[in-house]
C-alpha positions as CSV (number, residue, x, y, z in Angstrom):
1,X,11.8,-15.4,21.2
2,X,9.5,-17.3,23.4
3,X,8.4,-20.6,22.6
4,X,4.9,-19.7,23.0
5,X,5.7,-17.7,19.9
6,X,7.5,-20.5,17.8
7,X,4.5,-23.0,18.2
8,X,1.5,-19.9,16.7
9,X,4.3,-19.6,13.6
10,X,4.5,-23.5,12.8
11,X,1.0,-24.0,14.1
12,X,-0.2,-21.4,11.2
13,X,2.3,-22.7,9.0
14,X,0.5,-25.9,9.6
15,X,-3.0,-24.3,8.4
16,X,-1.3,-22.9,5.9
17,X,0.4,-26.1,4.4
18,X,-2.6,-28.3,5.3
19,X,-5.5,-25.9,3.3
20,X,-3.0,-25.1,0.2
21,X,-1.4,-28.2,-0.7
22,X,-4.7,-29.8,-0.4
23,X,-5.9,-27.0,-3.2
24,X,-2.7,-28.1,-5.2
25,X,-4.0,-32.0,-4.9
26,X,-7.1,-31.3,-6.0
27,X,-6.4,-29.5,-8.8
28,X,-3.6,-31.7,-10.0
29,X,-6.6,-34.6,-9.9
30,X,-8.0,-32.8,-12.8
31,X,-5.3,-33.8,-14.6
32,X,-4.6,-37.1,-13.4
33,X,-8.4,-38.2,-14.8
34,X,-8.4,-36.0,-17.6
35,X,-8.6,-38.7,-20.8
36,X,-7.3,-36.3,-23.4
37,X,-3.6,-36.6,-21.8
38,X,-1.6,-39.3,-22.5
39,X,-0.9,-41.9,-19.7
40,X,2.7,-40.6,-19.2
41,X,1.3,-36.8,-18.6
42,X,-1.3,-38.1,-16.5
43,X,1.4,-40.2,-14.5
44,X,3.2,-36.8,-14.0
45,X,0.2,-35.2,-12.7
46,X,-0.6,-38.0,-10.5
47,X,3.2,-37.4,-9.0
48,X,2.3,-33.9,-8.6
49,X,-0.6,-35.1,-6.6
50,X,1.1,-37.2,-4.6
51,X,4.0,-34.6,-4.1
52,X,1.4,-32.0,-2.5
53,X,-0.9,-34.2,-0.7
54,X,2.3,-35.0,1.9
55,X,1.4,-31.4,3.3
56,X,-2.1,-32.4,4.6
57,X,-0.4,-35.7,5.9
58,X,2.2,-33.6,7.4
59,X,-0.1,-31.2,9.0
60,X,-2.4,-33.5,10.7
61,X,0.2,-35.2,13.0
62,X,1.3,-31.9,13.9
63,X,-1.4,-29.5,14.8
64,X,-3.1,-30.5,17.5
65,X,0.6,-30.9,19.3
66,X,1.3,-27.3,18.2
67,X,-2.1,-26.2,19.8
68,X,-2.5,-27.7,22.7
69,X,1.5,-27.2,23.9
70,X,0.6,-23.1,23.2
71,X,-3.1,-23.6,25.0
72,X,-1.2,-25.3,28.4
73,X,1.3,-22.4,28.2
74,X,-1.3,-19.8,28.6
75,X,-3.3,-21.7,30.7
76,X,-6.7,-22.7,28.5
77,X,-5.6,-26.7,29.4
78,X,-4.6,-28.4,32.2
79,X,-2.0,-31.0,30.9
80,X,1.0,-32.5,33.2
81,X,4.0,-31.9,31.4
82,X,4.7,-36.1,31.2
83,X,1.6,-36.3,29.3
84,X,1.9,-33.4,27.2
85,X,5.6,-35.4,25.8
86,X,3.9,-38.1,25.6
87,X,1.7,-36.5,22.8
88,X,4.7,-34.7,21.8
89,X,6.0,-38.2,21.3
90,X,3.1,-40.0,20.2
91,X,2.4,-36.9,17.4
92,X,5.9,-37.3,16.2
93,X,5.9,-41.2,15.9
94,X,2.6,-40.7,13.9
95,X,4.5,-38.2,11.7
96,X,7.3,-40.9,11.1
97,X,4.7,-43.7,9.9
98,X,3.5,-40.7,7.5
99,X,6.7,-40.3,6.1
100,X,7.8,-43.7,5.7
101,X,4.6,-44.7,3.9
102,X,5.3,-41.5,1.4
103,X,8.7,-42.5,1.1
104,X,9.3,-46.2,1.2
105,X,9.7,-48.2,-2.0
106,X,9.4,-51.5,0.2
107,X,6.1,-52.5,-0.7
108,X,5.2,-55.8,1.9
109,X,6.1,-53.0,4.8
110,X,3.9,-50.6,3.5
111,X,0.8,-52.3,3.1
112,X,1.2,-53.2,6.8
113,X,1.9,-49.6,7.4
114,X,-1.3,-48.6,5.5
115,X,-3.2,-50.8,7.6
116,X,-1.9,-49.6,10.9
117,X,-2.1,-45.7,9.8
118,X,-5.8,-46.3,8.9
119,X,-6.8,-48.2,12.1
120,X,-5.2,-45.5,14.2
121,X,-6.5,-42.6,12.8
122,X,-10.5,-43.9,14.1
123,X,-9.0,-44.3,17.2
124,X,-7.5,-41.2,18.2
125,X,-10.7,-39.4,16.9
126,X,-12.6,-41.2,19.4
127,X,-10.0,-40.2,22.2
128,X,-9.9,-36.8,21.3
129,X,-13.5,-36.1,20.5
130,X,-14.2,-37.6,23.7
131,X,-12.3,-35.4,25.9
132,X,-13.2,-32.3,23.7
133,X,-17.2,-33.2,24.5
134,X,-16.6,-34.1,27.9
135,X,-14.9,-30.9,28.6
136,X,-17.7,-28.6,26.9
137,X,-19.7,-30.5,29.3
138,X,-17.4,-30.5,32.6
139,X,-14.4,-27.9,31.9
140,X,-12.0,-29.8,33.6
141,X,-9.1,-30.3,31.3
142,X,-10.0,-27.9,28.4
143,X,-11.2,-24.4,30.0
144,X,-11.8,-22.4,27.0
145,X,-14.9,-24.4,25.0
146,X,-13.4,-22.6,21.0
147,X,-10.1,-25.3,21.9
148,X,-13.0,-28.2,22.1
149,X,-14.0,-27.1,18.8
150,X,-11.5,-26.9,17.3
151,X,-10.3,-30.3,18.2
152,X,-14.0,-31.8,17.1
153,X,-13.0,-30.4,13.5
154,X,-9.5,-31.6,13.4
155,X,-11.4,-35.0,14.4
156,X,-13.9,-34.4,11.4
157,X,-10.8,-33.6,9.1
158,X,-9.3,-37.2,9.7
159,X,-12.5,-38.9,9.2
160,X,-12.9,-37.0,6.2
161,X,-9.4,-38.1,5.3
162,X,-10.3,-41.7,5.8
163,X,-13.3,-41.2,3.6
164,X,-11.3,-39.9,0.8
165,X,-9.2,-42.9,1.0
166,X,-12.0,-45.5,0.9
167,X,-13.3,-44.0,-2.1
168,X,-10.0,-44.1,-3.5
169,X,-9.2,-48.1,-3.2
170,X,-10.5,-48.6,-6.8
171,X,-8.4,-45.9,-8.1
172,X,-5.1,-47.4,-7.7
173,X,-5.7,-51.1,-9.4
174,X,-7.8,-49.1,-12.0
175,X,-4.7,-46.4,-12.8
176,X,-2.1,-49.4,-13.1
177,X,-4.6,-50.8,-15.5
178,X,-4.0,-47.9,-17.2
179,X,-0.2,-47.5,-17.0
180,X,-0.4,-50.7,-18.6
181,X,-1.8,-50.0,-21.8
182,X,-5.8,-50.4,-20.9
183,X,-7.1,-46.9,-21.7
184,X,-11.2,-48.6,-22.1
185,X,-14.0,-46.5,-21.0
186,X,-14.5,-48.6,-18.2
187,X,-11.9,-47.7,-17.0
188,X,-11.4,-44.1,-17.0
189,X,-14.6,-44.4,-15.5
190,X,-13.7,-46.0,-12.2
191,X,-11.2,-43.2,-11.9
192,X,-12.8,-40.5,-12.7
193,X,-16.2,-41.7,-10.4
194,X,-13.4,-42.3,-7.6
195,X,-12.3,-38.9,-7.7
196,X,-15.9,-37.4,-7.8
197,X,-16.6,-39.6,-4.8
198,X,-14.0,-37.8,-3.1
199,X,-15.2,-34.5,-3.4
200,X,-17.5,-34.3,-0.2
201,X,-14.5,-34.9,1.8
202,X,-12.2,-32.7,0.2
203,X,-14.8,-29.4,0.9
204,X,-15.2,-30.4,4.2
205,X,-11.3,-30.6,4.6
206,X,-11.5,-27.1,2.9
207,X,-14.6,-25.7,5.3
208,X,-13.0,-27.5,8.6
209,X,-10.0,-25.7,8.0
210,X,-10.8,-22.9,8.0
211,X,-13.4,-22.7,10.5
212,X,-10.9,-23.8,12.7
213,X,-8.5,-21.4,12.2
214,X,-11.1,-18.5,12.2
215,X,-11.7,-19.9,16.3
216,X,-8.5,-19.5,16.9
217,X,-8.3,-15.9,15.4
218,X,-11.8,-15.8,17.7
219,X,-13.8,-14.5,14.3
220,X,-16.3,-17.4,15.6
221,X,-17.2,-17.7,19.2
């Protein structure tokens, strides 16, 4: 088996992962603001959440890797091979701060994780959707112009994560509010208006998706 053909099975198990677990998270956030469960089943729920919304945080470390290791093999990019482990490297040291703030109960480290994650994320959108507009411009690097797209949507999909999680810093305070005992309108409100905020993002997660993946089947373009 070549390893062209290992990287297209993870990198459409990646699609795969990325588009239906973030289906599972937002249906499970019906649950989690739904005021006629108790706060224990809406805690569950809200675990549920969390449980499938580590596929889209898995995913997005790992696909453009996956992409553009299979587009250098066939010759659509011109990458030197010490740069292309270097974003093997830098993709898989992205994927451990992922993990850890999924999985660490250490609370001081995490919210200088949080911090770090979200501050990184801007600027590798701006490194990548630089090169990807630049090379629809000049195809130097990138010589097929559907990779440049592609990568401008994967850029688009993190900003759209980022969104999602600005809308989101009143959910959290507002939800241990309500593990403690404070069930008020006000608020079951702030979460529920948090989670409508989000919904923008989340259909554009759903659109980008799979408009990427139908360039890379070459449906579009």
């Amino acid at each position: 088996m070549s390893i062209f053909l290992i990287l297209k099975y993870v990198h459409i198990l990646l699609f795969v992962f990325w588009l239906g677990t973030d289906m599972g998270t937002y249906y499970s956030s019906k649950f989690v603001v739904n005021t006629k469960l108790s706060p224990p089943q809406r805690a569950t729920a809200l675990q549920i959440l969390l449980g499938c919304d580590l596929g889209p945080r898995i995913a997005m470390p790992l696909i453009m890797p996956t992409g553009v290791h299979m587009a250098s093999l066939i010759g659509l990019i011109k990458i030197s091979s010490t740069a292309l482990i270097a974003f093997w490297v830098f993709s898989l040291l992205w994927l451990v701060l992922v993990l850890t703030l999924h999985f660490s109960k250490n609370e001081a480290q995490k919210k200088k994780l949080k911090t770090l994650d979200f501050w990184l994320r801007p600027i590798i959108v701006v490194i990548v959707g630089a090169i990807a507009i630049y090379s629809l411009v000049q195809p130097t690097y990138i010589l097929a112009p559907y990779l440049s797209y592609k990568l401008l949507i994967v850029c688009a999909l993190i900003l759209f994560g980022l969104g999602i999680r600005y809308h989101l810093a009143k959910f959290t305070p507002a939800f241990i509010k309500l593990m403690q005992g404070d069930e008020r309108d006000a608020v079951n409100t702030t979460l529920k208006k948090s989670m409508d905020a989000c919904l923008p993002y989340v259909y554009g997660i759903w659109i980008g998706t799979s408009l990427a993946a139908a360039l890379g089947l070459h449906l579009l373009g």
